[in-house]
C-alpha positions as CSV (number, residue, x, y, z in Angstrom):
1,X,0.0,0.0,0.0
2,X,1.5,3.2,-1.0
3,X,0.8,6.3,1.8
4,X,2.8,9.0,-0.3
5,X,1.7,10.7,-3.2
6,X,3.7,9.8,-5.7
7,X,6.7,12.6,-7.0
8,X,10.3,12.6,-8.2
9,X,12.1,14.1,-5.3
10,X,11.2,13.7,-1.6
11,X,11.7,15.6,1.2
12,X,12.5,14.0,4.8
13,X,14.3,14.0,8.3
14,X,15.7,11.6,9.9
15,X,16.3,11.2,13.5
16,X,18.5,8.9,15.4
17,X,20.2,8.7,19.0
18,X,22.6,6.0,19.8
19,X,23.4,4.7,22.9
20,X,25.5,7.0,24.5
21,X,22.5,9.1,24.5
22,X,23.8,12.3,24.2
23,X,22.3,13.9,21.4
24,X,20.1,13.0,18.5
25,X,21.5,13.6,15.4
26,X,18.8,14.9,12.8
27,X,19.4,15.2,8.8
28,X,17.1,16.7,6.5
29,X,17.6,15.2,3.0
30,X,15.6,14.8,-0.5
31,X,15.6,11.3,-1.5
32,X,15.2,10.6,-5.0
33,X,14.5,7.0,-7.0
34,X,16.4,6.6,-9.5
35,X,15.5,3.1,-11.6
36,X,16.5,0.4,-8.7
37,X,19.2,2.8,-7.1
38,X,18.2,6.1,-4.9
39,X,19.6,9.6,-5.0
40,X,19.9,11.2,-1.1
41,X,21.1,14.2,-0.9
42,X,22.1,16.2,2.3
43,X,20.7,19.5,2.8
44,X,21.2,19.9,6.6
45,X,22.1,18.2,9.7
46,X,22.6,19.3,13.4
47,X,23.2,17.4,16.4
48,X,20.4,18.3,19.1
49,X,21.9,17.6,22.7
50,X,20.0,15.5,25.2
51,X,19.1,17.9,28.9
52,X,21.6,16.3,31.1
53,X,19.1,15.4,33.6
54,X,17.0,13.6,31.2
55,X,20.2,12.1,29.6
56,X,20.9,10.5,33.2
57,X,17.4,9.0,33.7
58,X,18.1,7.1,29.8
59,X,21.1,5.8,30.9
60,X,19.8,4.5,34.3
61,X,16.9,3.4,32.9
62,X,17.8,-0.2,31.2
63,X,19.3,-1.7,35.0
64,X,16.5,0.2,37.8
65,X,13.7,1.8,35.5
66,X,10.2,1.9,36.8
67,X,7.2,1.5,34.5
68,X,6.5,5.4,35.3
69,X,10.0,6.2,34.7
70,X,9.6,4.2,31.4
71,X,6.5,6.2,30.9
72,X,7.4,9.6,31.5
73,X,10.4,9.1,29.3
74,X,8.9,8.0,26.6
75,X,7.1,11.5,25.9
76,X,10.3,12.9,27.4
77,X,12.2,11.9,24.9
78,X,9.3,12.7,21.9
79,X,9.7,16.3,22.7
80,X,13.6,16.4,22.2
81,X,13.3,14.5,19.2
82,X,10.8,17.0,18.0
83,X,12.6,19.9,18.6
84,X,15.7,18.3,16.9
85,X,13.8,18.1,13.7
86,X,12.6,21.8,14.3
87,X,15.7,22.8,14.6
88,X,17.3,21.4,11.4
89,X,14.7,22.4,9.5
90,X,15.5,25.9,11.3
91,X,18.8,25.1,10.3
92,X,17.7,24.9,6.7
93,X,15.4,27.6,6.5
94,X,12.8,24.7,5.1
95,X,9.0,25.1,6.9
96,X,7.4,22.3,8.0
97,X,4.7,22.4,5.7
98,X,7.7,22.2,3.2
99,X,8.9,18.5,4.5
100,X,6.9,15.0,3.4
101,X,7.5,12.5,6.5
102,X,10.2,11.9,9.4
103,X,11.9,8.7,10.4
104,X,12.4,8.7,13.9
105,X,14.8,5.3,14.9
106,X,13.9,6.1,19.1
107,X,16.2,5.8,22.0
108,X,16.7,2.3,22.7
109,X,16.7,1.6,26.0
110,X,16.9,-2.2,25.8
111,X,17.6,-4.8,23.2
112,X,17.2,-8.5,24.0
113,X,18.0,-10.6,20.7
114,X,16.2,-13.8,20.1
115,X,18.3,-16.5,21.5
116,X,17.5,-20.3,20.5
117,X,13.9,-20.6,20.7
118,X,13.5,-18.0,23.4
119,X,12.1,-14.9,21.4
120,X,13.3,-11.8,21.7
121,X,12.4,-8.2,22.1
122,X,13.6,-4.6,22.1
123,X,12.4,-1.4,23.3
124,X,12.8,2.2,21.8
125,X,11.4,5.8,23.5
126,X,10.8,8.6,21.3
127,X,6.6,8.7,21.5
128,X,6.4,9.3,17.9
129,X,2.7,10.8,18.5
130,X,4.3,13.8,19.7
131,X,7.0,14.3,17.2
132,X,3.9,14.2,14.5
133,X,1.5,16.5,17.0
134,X,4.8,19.2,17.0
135,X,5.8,19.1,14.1
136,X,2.5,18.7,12.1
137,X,4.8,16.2,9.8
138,X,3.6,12.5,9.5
139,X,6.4,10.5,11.4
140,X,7.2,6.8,10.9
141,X,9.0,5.0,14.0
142,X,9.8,2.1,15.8
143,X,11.2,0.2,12.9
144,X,12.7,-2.9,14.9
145,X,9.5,-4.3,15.8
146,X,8.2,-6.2,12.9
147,X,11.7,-7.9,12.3
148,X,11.5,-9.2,15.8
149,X,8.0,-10.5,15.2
150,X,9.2,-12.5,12.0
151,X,12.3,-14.0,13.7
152,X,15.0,-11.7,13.3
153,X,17.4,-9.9,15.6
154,X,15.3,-6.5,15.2
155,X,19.4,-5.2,13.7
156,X,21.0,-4.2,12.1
157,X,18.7,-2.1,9.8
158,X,21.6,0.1,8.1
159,X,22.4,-2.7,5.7
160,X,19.2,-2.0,3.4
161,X,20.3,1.6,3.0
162,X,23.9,0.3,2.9
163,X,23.1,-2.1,0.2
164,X,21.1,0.8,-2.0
165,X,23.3,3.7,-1.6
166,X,26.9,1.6,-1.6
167,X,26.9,-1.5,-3.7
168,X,29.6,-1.7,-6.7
169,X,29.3,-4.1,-9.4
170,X,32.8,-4.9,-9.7
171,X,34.3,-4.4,-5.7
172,X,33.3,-5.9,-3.1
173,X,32.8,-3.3,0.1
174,X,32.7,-3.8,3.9
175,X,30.5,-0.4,5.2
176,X,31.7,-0.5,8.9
177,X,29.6,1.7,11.0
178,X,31.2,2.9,14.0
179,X,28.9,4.3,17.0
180,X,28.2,3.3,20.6
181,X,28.1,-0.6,19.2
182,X,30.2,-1.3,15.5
183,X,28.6,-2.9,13.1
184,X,29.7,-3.9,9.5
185,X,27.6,-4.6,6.0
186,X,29.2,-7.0,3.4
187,X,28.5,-6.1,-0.4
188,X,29.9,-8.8,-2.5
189,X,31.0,-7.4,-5.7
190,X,27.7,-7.4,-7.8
191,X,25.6,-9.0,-5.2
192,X,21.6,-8.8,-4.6
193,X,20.0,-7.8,-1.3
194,X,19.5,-11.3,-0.6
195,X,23.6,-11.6,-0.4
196,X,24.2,-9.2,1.6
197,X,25.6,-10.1,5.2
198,X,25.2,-7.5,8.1
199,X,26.2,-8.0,12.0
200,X,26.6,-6.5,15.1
201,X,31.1,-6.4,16.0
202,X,30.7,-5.7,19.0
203,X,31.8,-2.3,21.3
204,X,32.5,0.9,18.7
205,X,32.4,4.2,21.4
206,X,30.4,2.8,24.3
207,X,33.1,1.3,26.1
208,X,35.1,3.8,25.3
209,X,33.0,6.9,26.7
210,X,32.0,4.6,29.2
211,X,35.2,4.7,31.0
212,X,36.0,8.4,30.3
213,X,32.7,9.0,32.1
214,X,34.1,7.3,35.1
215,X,37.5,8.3,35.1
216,X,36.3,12.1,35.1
217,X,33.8,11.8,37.2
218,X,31.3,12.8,34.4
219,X,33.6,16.0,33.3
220,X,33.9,14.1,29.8
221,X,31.6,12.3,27.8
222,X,34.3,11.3,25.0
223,X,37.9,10.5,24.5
224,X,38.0,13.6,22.2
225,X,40.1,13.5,18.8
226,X,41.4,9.9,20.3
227,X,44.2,12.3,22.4
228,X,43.8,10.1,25.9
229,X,44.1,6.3,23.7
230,X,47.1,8.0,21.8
231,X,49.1,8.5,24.7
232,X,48.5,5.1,26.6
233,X,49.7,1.8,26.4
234,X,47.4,-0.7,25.3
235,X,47.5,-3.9,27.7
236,X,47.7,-6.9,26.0
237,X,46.5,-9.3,28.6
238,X,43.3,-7.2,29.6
239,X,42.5,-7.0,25.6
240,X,43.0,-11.1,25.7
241,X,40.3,-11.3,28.7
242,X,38.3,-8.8,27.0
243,X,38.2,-10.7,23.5
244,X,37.3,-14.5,25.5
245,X,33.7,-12.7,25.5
246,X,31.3,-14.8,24.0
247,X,29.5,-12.6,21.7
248,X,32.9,-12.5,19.1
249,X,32.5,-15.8,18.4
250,X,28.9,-15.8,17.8
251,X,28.3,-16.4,14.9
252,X,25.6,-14.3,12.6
253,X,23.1,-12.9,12.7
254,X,23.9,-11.4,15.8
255,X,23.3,-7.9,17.6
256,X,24.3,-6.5,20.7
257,X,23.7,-3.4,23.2
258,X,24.9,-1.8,26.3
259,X,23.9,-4.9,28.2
260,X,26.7,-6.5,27.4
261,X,29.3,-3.6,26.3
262,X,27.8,-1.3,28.5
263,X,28.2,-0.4,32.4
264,X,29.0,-4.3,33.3
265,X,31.9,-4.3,31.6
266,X,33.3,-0.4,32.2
267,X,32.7,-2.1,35.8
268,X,35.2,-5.0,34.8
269,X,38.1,-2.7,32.7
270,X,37.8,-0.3,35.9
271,X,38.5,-3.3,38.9
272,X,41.3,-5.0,35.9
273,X,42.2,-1.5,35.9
274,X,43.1,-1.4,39.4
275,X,44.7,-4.8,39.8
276,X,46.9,-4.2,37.1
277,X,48.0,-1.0,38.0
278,X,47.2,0.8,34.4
279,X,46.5,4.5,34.1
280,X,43.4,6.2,32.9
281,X,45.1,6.7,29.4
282,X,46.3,2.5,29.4
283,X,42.3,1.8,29.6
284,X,41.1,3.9,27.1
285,X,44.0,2.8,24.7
286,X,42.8,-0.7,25.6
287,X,39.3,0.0,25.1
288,X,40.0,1.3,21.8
289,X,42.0,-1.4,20.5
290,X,39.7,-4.1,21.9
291,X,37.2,-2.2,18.7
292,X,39.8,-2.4,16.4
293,X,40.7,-5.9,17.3
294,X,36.6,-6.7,17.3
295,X,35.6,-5.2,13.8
296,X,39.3,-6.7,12.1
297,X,38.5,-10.7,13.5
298,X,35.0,-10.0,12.8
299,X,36.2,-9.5,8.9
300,X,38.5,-12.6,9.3
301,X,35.8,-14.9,10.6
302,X,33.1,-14.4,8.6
303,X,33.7,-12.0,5.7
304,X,36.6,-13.3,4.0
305,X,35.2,-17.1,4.0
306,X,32.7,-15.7,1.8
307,X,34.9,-13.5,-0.6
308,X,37.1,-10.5,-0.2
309,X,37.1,-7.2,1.2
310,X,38.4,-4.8,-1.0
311,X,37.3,-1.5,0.4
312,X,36.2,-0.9,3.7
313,X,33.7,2.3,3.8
314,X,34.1,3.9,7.2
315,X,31.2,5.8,9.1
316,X,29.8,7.0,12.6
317,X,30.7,9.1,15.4
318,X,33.9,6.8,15.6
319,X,35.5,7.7,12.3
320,X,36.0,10.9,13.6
321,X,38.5,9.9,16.1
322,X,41.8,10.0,14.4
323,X,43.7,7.5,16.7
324,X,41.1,4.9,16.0
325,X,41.1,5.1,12.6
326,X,44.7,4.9,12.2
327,X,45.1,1.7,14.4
328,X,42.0,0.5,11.9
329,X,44.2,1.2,9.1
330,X,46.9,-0.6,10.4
331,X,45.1,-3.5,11.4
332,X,43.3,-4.0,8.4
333,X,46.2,-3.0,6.1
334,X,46.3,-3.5,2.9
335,X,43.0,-3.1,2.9
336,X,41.9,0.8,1.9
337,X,39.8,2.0,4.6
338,X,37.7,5.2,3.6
339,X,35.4,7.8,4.7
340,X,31.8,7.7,3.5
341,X,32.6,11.5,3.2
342,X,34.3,10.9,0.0
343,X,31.0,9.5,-1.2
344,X,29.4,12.3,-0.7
345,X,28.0,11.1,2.9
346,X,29.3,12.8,5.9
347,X,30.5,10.2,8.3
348,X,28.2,12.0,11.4
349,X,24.8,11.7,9.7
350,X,25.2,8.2,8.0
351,X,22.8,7.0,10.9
352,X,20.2,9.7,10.7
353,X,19.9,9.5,7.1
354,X,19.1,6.0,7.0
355,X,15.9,6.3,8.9
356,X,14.9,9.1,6.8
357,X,15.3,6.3,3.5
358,X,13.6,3.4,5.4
359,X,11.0,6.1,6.4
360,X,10.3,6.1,2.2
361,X,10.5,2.8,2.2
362,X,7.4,1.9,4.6
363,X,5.2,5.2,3.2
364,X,6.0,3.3,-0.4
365,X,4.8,-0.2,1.4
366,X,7.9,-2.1,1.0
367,X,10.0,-4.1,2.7
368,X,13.7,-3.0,4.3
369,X,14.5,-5.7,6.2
370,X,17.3,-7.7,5.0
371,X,16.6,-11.5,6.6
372,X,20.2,-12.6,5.8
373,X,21.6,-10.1,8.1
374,X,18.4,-10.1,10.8
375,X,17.4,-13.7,10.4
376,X,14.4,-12.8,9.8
377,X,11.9,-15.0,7.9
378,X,10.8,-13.2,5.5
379,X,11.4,-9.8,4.4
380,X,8.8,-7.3,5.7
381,X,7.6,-3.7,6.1
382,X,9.0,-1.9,8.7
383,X,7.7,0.9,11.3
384,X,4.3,2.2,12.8
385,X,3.2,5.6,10.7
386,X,1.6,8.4,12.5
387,X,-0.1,10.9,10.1
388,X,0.8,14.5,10.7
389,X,-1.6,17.4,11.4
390,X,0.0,20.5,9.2
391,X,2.4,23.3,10.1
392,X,2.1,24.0,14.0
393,X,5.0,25.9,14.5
394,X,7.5,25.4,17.0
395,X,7.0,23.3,20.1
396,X,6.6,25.6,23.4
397,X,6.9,22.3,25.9
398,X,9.8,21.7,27.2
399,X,11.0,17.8,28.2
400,X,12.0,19.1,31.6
401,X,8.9,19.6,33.0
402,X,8.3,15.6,32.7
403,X,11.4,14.5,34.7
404,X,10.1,16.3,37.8
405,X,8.9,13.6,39.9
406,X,5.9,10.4,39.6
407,X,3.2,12.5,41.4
408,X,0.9,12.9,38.8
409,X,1.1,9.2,37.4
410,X,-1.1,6.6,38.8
411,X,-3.6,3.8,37.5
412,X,-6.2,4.2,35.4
């Protein structure tokens, strides 16, 4: 079923947070088919920080939340996604009126994969009703559901819009995604959607803001520019513990979240920490390798059995710390790793921008799944859509006023 009026060029935001939870990143873009290949171009894009407050309740919320903490969040978090599609649109000088639909991917505050026969399940925040009631724009949102519900993993859901925007006929690509968890899509040289293999590395930032988080007592959020890993000493024997984790031998489909890369095991680097004697700098070095070490065995387990990698296409908040991507490099040497900047995709927005394509994709009724990287059974549609209401202007609510306290919640 088709719930767009058909038109050459589209006009769309898309919103994402990862799960560092700090900001959410929204890009405005005009999305354009082109036979069985898409145009997306990038008119504007801002980063729209999370209140620190409500940032703190998110990043409790997945070990002590409380169904009214769950609740109150939820709309919480629906306002500052709205107002971070206000203000790239503000950015842009573009109205409202002006824009067709937003994709919203949510906060996720928990992600439990199937496992065996046990299915499994996954939560994102964002209430989409009020990104659509501020905005006046219709907004489609919580994409993972529907894979869960046919038997995949609910992730990753980049390797769709990998698969359109990056596939070569004659190279075959790894499109490695770097944010608070890594994960890679493999393009075989000429390959259909149905070859396509997509998986969760393990750890990209998480671990490593995790522990800077700690270290500072909250002062920083981020190894900046990669300046604290560049002057420590990676530990070899703490990245050998770290690596015995069972998720890197998994094998795919697989995802992963901050329940396993998360506080639990900034708990464990901090106490090894200790007992080994290492500075604040050693950790963070370790930490950083330990992604480089994750994303480069990933490739040798499971990507070059099936053909090689030619080209790695590097994107996320992660490709933007230079000590990172130089001990990629070397790892993966001779391998050229690039920037999806020099495809005309800034590395920050890659994530936004996909939700605003698979946003097309359900108002256009089709599938965006991909069940060889989900392990899903079938492809399906993806997302819930929420008709918008017109232009109403900019939002006058602030999110603040809904972290105050449980007083006004009860039964009904």
């Amino acid at each position: 079923m088709l719930y767009l009026q058909p038109k050459e060029t589209y006009r769309a935001v898309g919103l994402m947070s990862g799960t560092s939870a700090d900001a959410v990143d929204a890009a405005l873009v005009e999305i354009k088919a082109e036979g069985e290949r898409v145009q997306v171009r990038l008119m504007a894009f801002a980063a729209y920080p999370f209140p620190p407050a409500l940032r703190e309740e998110v990043l409790a919320l997945g070990e002590c939340g409380t169904t009214a903490a769950v609740c109150r969040l939820n709309f919480a978090l629906g306002e500052v996604f709205a107002a971070a599609a206000l203000a790239v649109l503000e950015r842009a000088k573009v109205a409202p009126s002006e824009v067709d639909f937003i994709g919203s991917h949510g906060q996720t505050v928990y992600h439990c994969p199937p496992v065996g026969n046990k299915p499994g399940s996954t939560l994102q925040l964002g209430e989409p009703s009020v990104i659509a009631e501020r905005t006046g724009i219709t907004t489609v949102a919580e994409f993972r559901y529907r894979d869960l519900a046919a038997g995949g993993q609910g992730a990753p859901l980049v390797p769709y819009v990998d698969w359109l925007l990056f596939r070569d006929p004659g190279k075959s690509r790894a499109v490695q995604n770097i944010g608070g968890i890594a994960n890679v899509t493999y393009l075989p040289a000429g390959g259909g959607l149905e070859e396509v293999l997509a998986f969760d590395t393990g750890p990209g930032n998480m671990l490593i803001d995790g522990l800077v988080r700690a270290l500072t007592q909250g002062q920083e959020t981020c190894d900046w520019n990669g300046r604290q890993a560049a002057r420590g000493r990676v530990e070899p024997g703490l990245l050998r513990e770290l690596l015995a984790h069972p998720f890197f031998a998994q094998v795919p489909p697989k995802s992963t979240g901050r329940e396993a890369f998360g506080e639990p095991m900034v708990t464990q680097m901090l106490a090894e920490g200790r007992r080994r004697g290492l500075k604040a700098d050693d950790l963070i070095a370790t930490a950083t390798a330990l992604t480089v070490e994750t994303i480069a065995q990933s490739y040798e387990r499971f990507l070059l059995p099936r053909g090689p990698v030619e080209e790695v296409i590097l994107s996320g908040g992660g490709a933007a710390n230079p000590t990172l991507r130089r001990m990629l490099k070397a790892r993966l040497g001779p391998i050229p790793v690039r920037l999806s900047d020099e495809f005309g995709l800034p590395s920050e927005t890659k994530e936004a921008l996909v939700f605003a394509v698979l946003a097309w994709e359900t108002l256009r009724g089709r599938p965006s799944n991909v069940p060889s990287a989900t392990g899903a059974k079938r492809p399906v549609v993806l997302g819930k859509i929420v008709p918008g209401t017109g232009n109403l202007g900019v939002n006058e609510i602030s999110p603040q006023w809904l972290l105050t306290g449980e007083k006004n919640c009860g039964m009904i």
